[in-house]
C-alpha positions as CSV (number, residue, x, y, z in Angstrom):
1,X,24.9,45.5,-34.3
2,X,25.4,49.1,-34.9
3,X,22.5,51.2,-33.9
4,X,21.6,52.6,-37.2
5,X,20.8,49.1,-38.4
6,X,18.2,48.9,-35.5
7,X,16.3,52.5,-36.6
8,X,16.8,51.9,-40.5
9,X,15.1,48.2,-39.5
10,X,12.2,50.4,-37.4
11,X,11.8,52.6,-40.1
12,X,11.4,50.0,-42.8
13,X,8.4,48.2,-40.4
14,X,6.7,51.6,-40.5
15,X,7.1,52.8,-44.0
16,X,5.8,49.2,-45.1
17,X,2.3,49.5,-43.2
18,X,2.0,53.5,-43.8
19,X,2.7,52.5,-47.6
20,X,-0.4,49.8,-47.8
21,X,-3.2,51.6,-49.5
22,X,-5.8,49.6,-47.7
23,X,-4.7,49.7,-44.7
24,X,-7.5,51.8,-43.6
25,X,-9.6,49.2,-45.3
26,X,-7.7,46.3,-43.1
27,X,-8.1,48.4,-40.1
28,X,-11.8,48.5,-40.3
29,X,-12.6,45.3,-40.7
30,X,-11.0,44.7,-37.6
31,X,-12.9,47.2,-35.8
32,X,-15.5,47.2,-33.1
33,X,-17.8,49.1,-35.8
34,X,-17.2,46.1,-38.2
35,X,-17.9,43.4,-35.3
36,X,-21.0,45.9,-34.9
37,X,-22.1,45.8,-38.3
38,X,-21.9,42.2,-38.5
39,X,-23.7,41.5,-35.1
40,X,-26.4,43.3,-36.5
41,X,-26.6,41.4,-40.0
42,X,-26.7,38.2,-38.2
43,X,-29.8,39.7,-36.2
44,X,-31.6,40.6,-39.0
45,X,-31.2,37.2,-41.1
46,X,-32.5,35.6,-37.9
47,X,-35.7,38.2,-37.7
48,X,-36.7,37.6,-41.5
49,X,-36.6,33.5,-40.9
50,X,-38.8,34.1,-37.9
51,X,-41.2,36.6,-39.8
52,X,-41.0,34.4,-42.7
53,X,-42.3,30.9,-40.4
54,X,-44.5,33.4,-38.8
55,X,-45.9,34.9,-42.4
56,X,-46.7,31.4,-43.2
57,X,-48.3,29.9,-40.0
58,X,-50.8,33.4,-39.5
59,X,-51.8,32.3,-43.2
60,X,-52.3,28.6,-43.2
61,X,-53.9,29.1,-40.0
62,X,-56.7,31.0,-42.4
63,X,-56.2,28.7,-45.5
64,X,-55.6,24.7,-43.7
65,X,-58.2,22.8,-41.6
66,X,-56.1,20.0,-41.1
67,X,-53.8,20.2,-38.1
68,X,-50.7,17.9,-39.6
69,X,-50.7,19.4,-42.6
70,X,-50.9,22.8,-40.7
71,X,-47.8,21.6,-39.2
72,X,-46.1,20.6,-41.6
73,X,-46.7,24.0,-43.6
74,X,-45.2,25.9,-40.7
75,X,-42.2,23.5,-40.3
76,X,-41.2,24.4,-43.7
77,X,-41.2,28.2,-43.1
78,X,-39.5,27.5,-39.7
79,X,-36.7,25.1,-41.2
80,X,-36.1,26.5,-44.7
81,X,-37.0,30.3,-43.9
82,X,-37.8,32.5,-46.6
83,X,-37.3,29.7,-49.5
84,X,-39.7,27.9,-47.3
85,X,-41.8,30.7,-47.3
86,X,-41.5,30.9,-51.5
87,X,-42.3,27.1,-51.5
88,X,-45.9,27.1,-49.2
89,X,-46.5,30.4,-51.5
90,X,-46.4,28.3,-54.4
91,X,-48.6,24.9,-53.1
92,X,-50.4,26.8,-50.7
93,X,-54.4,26.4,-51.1
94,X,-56.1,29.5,-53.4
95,X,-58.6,29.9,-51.1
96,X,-59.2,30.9,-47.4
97,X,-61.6,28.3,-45.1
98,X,-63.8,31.1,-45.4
99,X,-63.9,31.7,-48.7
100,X,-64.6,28.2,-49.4
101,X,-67.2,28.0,-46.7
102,X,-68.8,31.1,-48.3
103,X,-68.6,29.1,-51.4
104,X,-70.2,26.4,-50.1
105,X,-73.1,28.0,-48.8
106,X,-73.9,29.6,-52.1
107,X,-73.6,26.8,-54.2
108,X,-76.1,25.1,-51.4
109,X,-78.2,27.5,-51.8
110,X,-78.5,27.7,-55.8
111,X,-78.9,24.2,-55.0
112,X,-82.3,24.8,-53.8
113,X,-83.3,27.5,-55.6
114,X,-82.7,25.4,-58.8
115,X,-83.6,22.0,-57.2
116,X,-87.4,20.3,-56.8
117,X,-88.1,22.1,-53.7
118,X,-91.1,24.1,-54.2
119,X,-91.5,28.1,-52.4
120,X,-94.0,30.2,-52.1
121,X,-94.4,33.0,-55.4
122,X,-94.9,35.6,-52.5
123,X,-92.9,34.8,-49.4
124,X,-90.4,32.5,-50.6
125,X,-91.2,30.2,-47.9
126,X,-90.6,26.1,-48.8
127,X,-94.0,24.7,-49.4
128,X,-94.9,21.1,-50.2
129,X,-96.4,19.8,-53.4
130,X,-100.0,19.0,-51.3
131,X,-100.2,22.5,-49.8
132,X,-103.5,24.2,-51.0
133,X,-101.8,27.6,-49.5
134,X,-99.0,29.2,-48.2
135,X,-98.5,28.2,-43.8
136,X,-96.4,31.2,-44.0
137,X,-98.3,34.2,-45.6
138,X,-101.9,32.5,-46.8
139,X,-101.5,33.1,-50.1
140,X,-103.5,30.9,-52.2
141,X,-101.1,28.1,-54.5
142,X,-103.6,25.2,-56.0
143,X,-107.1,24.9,-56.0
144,X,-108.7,21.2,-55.8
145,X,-110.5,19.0,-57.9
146,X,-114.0,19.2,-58.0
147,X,-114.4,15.1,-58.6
148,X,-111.3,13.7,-56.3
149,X,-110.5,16.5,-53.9
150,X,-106.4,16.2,-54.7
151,X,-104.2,19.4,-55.3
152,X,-104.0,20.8,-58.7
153,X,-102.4,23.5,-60.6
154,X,-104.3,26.6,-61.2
155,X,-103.2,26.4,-64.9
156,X,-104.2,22.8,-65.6
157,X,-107.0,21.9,-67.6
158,X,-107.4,18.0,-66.3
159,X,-106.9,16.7,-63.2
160,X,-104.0,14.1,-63.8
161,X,-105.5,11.6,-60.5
162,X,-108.7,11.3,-62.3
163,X,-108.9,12.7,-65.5
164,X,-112.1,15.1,-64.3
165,X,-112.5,18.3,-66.6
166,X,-111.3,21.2,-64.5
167,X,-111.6,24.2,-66.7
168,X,-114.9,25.5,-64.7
169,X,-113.1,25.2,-61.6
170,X,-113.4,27.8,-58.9
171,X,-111.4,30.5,-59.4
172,X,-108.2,31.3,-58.0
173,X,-108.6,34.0,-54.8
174,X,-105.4,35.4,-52.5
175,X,-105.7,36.0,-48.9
176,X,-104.5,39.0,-47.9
């Protein structure tokens, strides 16, 4: 073969790659800049699943009592990552254990305030229906019947144990 077969066959080679316009392109993504690039992708997809099953057991760890359940939640974040994370956001209780606690207590204690349980018009203190006055601060809250000795409202006009006329009875004093 003559030898100017052999460099017009060289030259060919090279004006073929030289003449690809993404080359350059070709070359890069066969660089160690590329293999970099896409190292640290992969590291970052694996940080947000962990932050995402993370995100969701710090918060149903605030918002669910019940250990399976609790489980369960965190599982979802773990295995499904950040669409697991968009589902618990969507079914996850409205409230913190807190919040409900809180809740709770206040509706307990309207509770009482509305219910039958008696207080005191000074102290507040829980007083029964037979208590003449207060334990708490002495302040005066029935008088008795003159005829049958029971409790009575200071307001009342007839004692409703015996029928006895109580307008004249003695008047209504505080201890302070």
């Amino acid at each position: 073969m003559p030898h100017w077969t052999i460099v017009a066959a060289k030259e060919t080679t090279t004006t073929t790659t030289d003449n690809n316009p993404f080359q350059s392109v070709l070359d890069f993504f066969s660089s160690p800049t590329w293999h970099f690039i896409t190292l640290m992708f992969f590291f970052f997809v694996v940080v947000l699943w962990l932050s995402c099953a993370y995100w969701v057991f710090k918060d149903a760890r605030r918002r669910i009592d019940d250990r399976i359940v609790l489980v369960v939640a965190v599982l979802t974040g773990l295995v499904f990552g950040p669409i697991g994370l968009i589902v618990y956001a969507i079914v996850r209780p409205a409230e913190t254990i807190a919040d409900r606690q809180e809740r709770e207590l206040e509706m307990l204690m309207m509770e009482q305030r509305v219910g039958g349980e008696e207080r005191c018009s000074f102290c507040k203190t829980p007083v029964r229906d037979d208590y003449l006055v207060c334990p708490t601060c002495g302040r005066r809250l029935r008088t008795t019947c003159p005829s049958c000795r029971k409790p009575i409202d200071p307001q009342w006009r007839v004692c409703p144990f015996c029928e006895a006329d109580v307008q004249g009875a003695a008047p209504v004093f505080d201890r302070l």
